[in-house]
C-alpha positions in Angstrom: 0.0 0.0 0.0 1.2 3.2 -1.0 0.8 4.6 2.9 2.8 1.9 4.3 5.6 3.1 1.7 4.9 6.6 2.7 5.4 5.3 6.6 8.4 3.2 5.8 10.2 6.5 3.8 9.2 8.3 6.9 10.5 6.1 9.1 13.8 5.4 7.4 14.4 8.7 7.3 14.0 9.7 10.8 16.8 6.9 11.5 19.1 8.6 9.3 18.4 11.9 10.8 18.7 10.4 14.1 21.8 8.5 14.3 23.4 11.1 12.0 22.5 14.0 14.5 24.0 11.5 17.2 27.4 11.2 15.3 27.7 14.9 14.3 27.6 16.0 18.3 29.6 12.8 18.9 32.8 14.0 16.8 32.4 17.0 19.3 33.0 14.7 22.5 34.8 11.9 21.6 38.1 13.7 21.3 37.4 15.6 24.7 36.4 12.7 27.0 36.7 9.2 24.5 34.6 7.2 22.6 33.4 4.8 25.2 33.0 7.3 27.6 30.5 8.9 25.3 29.0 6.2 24.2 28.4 5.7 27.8 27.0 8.4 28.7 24.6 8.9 25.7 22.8 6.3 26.5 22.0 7.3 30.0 20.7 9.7 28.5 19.1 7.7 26.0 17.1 5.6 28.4 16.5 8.5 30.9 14.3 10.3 27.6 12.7 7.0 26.6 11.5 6.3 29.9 9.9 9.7 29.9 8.2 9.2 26.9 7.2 5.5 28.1 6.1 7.1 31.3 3.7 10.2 29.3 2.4 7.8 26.8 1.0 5.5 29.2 0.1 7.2 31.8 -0.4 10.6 30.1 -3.0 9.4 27.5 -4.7 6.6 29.9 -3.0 3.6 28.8 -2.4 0.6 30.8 1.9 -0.4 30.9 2.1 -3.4 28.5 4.7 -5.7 30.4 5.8 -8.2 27.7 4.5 -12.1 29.0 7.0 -15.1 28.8 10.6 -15.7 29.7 11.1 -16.0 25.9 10.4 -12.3 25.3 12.3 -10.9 28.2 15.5 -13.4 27.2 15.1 -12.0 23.8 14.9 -8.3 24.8 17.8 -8.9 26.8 19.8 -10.8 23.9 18.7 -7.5 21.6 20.1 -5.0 24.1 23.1 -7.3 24.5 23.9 -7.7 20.5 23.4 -4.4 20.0 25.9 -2.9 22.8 28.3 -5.6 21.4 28.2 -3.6 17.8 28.8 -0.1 19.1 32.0 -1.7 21.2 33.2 -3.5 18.5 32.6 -0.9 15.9 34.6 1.5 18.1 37.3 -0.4 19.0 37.9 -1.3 14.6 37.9 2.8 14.7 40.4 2.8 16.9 42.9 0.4 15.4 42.2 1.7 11.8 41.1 5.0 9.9 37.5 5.9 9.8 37.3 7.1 6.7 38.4 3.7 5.1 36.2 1.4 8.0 33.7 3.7 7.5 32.1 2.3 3.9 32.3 -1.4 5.4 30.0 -0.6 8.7 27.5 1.5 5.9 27.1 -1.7 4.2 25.2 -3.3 7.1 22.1 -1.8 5.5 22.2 -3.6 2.2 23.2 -6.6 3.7 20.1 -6.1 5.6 18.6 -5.4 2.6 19.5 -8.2 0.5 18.7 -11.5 3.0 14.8 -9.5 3.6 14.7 -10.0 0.0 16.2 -13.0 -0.6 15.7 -15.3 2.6 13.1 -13.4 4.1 10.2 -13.9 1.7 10.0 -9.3 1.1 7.9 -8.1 -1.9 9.9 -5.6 -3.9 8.9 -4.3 -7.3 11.7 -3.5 -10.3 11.3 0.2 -9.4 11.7 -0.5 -6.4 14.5 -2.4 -6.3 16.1 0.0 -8.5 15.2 2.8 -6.1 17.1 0.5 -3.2 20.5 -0.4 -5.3 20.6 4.0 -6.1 20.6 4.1 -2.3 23.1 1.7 -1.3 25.4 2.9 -4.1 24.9 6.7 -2.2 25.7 5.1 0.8 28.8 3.6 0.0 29.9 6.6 -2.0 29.0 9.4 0.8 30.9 7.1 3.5 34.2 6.6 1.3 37.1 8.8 2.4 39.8 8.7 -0.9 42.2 10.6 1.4 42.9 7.3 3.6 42.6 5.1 0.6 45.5 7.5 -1.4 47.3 6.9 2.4 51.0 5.0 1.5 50.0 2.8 4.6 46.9 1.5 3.1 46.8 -2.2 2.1 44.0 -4.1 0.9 45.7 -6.9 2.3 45.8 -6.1 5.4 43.0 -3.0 6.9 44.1 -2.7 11.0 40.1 -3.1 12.7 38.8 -4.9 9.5 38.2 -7.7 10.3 36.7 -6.2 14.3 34.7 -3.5 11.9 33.4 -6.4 9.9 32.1 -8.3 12.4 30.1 -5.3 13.7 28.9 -4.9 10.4 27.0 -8.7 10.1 25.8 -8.3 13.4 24.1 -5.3 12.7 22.6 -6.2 9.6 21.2 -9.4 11.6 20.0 -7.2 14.1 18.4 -5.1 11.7 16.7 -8.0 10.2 15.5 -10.1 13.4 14.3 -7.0 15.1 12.1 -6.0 12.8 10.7 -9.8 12.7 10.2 -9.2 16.8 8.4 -6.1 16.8 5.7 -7.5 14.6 3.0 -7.7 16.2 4.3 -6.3 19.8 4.5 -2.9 21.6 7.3 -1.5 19.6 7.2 1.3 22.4 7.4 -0.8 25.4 10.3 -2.9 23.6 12.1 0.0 22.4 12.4 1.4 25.8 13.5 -2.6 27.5 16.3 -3.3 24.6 17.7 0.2 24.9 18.3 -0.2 28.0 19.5 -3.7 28.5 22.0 -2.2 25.7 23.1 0.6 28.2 23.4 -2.0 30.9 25.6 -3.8 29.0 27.9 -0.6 27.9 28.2 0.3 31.7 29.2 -3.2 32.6 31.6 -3.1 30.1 33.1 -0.1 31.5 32.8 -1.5 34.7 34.6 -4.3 33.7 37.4 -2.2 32.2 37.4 -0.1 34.7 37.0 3.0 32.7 36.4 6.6 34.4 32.9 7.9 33.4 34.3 10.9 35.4 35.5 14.5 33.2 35.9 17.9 34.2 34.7 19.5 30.8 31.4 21.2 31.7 30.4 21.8 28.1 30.4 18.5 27.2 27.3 17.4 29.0 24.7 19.5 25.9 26.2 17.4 23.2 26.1 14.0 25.2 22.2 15.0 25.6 21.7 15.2 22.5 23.7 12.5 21.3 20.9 10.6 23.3 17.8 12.4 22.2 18.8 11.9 18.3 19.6 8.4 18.9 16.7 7.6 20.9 14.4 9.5 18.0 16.6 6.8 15.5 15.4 4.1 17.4 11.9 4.8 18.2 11.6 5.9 14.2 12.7 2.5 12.8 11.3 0.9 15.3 7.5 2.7 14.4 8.4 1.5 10.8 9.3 -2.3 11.5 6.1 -2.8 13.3 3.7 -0.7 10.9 5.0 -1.7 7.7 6.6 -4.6 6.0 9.3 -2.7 4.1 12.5 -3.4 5.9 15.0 -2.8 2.9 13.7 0.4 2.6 13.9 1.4 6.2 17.4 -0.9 6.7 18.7 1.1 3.6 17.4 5.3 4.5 18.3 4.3 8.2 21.5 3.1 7.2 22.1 6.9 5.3 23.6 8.4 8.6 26.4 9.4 6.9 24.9 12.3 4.7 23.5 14.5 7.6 26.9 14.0 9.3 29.0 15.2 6.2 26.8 18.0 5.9 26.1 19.7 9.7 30.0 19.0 9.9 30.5 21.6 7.0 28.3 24.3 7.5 29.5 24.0 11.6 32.7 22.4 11.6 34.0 23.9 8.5 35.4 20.2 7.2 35.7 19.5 3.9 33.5 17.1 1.5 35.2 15.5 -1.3 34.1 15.3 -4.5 33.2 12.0 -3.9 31.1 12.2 -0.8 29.4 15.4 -2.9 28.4 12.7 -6.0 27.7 10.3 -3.1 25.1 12.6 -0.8 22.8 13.8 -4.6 22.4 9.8 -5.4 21.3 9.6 -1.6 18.6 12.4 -2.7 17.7 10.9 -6.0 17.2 7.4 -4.4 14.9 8.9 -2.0 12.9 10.4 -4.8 12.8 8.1 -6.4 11.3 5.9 -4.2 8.9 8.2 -2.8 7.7 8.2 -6.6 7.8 4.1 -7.1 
């Protein structure tokens, strides 16, 4: 139905505003107080705003709390949160050991792979238009996320990428992610479950801290706007895919808009942070527009 496409469009997008918001305040933290440290700390106040909006939707508008029933839900909540705090760690420790801008196209491909096994294994109805629509995206993607600075580098080696093979990893999880949550939210409170996995997912990133016994203490006063709205965007990510899986059943397109974090990023970080966009990245970001054209016109 021609809403459900409207709904899955809006949806997508809304992730890729989201998480790209996130990751432009992000880049104005991490190199003040560390990437795990933010990542930390975004997500407390992550779960702090969903748990507000949990707390006015049900008992603002008269609605009874929907506890999810079973073991099997709760176990699979927890295994969501778990995976998904287990891609952000891994995904930043691949930064760490390698350049961004060449790791960067590899984690952006999580969408299509996404994408591809909906489509394939998954049984999704696409159209030729639509499919078309799809590969125009992912091509955007992958263009608007390539940095030909670190590829020029004399250190880089395809045969050997430092955080690869960590980055890689990250990447297939995600897409799995991707794919089986969407499968879970049919039919359930997408609210109520969006608000649990997030914040098994923070519980997980501050045991993991715990564990490494890393200092979620800093003295930089200013940094505390930025990590709120690190977790307000990424919340808004969330709860936007997460609206989408449950209402409609076009995950590729969702999976592949969502996945377009990269174009808000590259363009808030020039108007703000005066950095430049390759040519590249330039051709990359006006086939991100013309795939979402022309899908809105399929």
């Amino acid at each position: 139905m021609q809403s459900e496409l409207l709904i899955a469009i809006l949806a997508g997008l809304g992730g890729m505003f989201g998480w790209g918001l996130a990751d432009f305040f992000a880049k104005k933290t991490i190199d003040k107080i560390g990437d795990t440290v933010t990542l930390a700390w975004g997500h407390i106040f992550g779960t702090l705003a969903l748990l507000i909006i949990v707390l006015f939707q049900y008992f603002g508008t008269d609605q009874s709390i929907n506890i999810p029933n079973g073991i099997n839900t709760w176990l699979l909540l927890i295994l969501f949160g778990a995976l998904q705090a287990v891609v952000y760690l891994l995904l930043y420790k691949g930064f760490g050991q390698g350049q961004v801008g060449i790791l960067s196209p590899v984690f952006a491909s999580f969408s299509g792979i996404t994408a591809l096994l909906s489509i394939v294994f998954f049984g999704e109805t696409v159209t030729g238009p639509l499919l078309a629509g799809l590969a125009i995206l992912f091509l955007g993607i992958i263009l608007v996320s390539v940095d030909l600075s670190a590829l020029r580098s004399r250190d880089f080696s395809f045969s050997h990428i430092p955080g690869f093979k960590v980055v890689a990893i990250s990447t297939l999880l995600a897409a799995f992610w991707t794919l089986f949550w969407d499968t879970f939210l049919g039919g359930g409170d997408w609210l109520m479950y969006t608000f649990l996995m997030y914040t098994f997912m923070t519980v997980f990133i501050l045991i993991f801290t715990r564990l490494r016994r890393i200092d979620l203490h800093f003295s930089d006063a200013s940094v505390w706007k930025f990590l709120i709205f690190i977790g307000l965007f990424e919340v808004g990510a969330y709860l936007a895919i997460s609206l989408g899986y449950s209402l409609t059943p076009h995950t590729s397109i969702i999976a592949l808009l969502s996945g377009a974090f990269s174009l808000p990023v590259i363009i808030l970080a020039r108007i703000f942070l005066k950095e430049k966009i390759s040519r590249i990245q330039t051709i990359g970001s006006m086939v991100i527009v013309v795939g979402i054209i022309f899908l809105s016109l399929v």
